[in-house]
C-alpha positions in Angstrom: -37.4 -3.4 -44.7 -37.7 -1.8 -48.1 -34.4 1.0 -48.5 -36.2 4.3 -47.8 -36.3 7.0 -50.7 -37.6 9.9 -48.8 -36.4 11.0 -45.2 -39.5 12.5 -43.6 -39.3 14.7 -40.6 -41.4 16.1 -37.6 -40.1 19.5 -36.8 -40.3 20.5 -32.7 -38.6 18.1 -30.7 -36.7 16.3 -33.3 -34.6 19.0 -35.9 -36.1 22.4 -33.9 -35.9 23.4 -30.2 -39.8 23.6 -29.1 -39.6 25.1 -25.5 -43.8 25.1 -25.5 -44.6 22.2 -22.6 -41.5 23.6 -20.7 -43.0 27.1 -20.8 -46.6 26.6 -20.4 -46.7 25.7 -17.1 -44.7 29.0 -16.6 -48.1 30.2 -17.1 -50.2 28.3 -14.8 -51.5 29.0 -11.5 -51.1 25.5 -10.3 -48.5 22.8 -12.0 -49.7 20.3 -13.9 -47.7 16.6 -14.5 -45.9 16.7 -17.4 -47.7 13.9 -19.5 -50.9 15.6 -18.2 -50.2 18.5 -19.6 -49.6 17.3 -23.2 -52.6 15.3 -23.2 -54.5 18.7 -22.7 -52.2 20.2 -25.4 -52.8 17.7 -28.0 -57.0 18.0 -27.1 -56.8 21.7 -26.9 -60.2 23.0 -29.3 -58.1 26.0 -29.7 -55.0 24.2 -30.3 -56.8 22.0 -33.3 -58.7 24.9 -34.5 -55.1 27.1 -35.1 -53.0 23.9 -36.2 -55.9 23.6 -38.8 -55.8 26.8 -40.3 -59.4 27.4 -38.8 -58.6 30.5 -36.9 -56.6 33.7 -37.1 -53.6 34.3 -34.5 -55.6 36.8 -32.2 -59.0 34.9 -31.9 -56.6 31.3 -31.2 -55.3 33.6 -28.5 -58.3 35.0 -26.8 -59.8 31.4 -27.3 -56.6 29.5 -25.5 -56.7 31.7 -22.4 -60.2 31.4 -22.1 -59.4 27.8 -22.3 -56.9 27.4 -19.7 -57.7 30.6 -17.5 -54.6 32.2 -17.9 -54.6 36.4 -17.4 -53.0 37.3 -20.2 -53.4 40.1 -23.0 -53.8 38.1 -26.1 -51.3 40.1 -27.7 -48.6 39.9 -24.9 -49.4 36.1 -25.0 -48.5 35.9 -28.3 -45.4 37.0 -27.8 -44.8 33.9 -25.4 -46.4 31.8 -28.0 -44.1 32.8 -30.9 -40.5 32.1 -28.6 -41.8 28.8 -27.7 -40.2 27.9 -31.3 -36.3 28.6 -30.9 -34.4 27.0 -33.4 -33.0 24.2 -35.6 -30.8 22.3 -32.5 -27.1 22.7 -33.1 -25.9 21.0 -36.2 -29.1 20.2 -38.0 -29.1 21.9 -40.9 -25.4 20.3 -41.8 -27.0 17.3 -41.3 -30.0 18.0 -44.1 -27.5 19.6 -46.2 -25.4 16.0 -46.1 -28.5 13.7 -45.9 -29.9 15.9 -48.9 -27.4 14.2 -51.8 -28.6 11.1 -50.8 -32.2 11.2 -50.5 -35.8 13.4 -50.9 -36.8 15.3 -47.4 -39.7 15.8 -46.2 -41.1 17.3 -43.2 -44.5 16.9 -42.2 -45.4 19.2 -38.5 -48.4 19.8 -36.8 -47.9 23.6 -36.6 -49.5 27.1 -37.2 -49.4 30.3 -38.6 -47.2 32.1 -36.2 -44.8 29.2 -35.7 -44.2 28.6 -39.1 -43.7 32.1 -39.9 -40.7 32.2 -37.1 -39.6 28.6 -39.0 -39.6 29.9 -42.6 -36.8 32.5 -41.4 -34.5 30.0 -40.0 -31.6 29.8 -42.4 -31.1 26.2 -43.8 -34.0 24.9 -42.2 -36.8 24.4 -44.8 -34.6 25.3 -48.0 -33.9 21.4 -47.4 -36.8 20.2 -48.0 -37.7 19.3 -51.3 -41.3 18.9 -49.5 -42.9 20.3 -46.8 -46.5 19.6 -45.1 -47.9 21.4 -42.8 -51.0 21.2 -40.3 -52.6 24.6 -40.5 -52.4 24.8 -44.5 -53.6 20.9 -44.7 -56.4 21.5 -42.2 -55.7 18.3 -40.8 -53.4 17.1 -37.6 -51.3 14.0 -37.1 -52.3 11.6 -36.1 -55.2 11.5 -38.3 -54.7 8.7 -41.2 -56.0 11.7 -44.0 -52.5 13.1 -43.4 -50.4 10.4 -44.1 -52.3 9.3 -47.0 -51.8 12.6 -48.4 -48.2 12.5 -48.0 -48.3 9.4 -49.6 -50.3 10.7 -52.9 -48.1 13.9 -52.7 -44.4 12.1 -52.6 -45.5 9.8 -55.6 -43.9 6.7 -53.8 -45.2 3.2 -51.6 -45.3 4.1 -48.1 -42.5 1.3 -47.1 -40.1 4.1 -49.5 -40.3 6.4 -46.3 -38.7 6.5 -43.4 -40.8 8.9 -40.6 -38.9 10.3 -37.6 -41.5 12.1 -35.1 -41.3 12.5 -30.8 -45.0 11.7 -30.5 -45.1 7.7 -30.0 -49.5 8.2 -31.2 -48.0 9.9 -34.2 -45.3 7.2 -35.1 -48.2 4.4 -34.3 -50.0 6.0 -37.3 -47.6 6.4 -39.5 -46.7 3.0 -39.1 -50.4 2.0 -39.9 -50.1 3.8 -42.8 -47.1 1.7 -43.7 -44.3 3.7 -43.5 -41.1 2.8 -41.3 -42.0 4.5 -38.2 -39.0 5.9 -35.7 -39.5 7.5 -32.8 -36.6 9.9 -31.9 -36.3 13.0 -29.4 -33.5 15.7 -30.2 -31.1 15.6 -32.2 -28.7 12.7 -31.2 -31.2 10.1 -30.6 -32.0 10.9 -34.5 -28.6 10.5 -35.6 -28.1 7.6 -33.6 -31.5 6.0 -35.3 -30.4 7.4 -39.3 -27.0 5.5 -38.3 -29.2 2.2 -37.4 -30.5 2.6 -40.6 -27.8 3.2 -42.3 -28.1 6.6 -43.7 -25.3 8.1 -42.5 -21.6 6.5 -41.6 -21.0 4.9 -38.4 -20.1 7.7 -35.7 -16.1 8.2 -36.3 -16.0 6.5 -39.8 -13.6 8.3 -42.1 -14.2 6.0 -45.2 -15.6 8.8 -47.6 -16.2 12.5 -48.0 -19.9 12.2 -47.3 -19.3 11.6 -43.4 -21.4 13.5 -40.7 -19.7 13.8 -37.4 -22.5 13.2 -34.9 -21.5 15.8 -32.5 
């Protein structure tokens, strides 16, 4: 496998806390199984609508409810919406700061207006990125190939040059397609664990330079 030149990262569920498919079903009237319940997240119209930049906040709001019969105010919905985005998990942005003098960084999320405006104000989050790609100001999703192609095109390297971390196994299939090394990681220490396998950062407990991330 070629060396990779750019480190490119999914955001929820692999550098920030997404609480979303805990806290729908908080919602619900009846529960719904877990993988169901993504499957109908991922094929949401008003989900691909927003995540495209096809909607504003109040009518993806008014559309979702209607969607999934929830009773909700749009407005007090929103509110939900916007804390289902908490943070970077404990120790990440130490972790872009470190992988940052090594390599370009990337993050490519399938995200929205309201989410991203939470994730702009989280302090050394995106100031890592020397690149950041977004759903709703693409007007395209993962895992549709236009994405990675553009991300391709955009980072001015081969697609082998880039490693691709993402929770979403359909979303690592494509990016593998596309030809980029493909890792599926969910929270933070199965990704250090996987940038260790790859040898981007020292061996957990290795004290042979200054450069060393402790994985904890």
């Amino acid at each position: 496998m070629t060396h990779p030149r750019v480190l490119l990262f999914d955001l929820g569920g692999v550098l920030v806390e997404s609480a979303g498919l805990r806290e729908l079903p908080r919602l619900l009237d009846q529960p719904v199984p877990a993988a169901e319940l993504r499957a109908r997240w991922i094929a949401s119209p008003a989900v691909l609508r927003f995540e495209t930049g096809a909607c504003q906040p109040d009518e993806f709001a008014a559309e979702f409810l209607a969607e999934w019969g929830l009773g909700l105010d749009p407005a007090q919905f929103l509110v939900h919406f916007r804390a289902w985005v908490a943070g970077p998990y404990p120790g990440i942005p130490q972790l872009l700061s470190v992988l940052r003098s090594r390599y370009m960084l990337a993050c490519l999320s399938n995200t929205n207006a309201v989410h991203w405006e939470k994730v702009l104000g989280m302090d050394g989050l995106v100031q890592a990125f020397d690149r950041c790609f977004v759903s709703h100001e693409l007007g395209v999703m993962k895992p549709s190939p236009a994405i990675y192609a553009h991300v391709v095109r955009e980072l001015g390297c081969a697609a082998g040059e880039i490693a691709f971390f993402d929770d979403g196994q359909d979303n690592i299939d494509a990016a593998a397609e596309a030809g980029m090394s493909a890792h599926l990681t969910v929270g933070p220490d199965h990704l250090r664990s996987v940038l260790r396998q790859l040898g981007a950062l020292e061996p957990a407990g290795s004290g042979s330079n200054g450069n060393t991330i402790n994985p904890s």
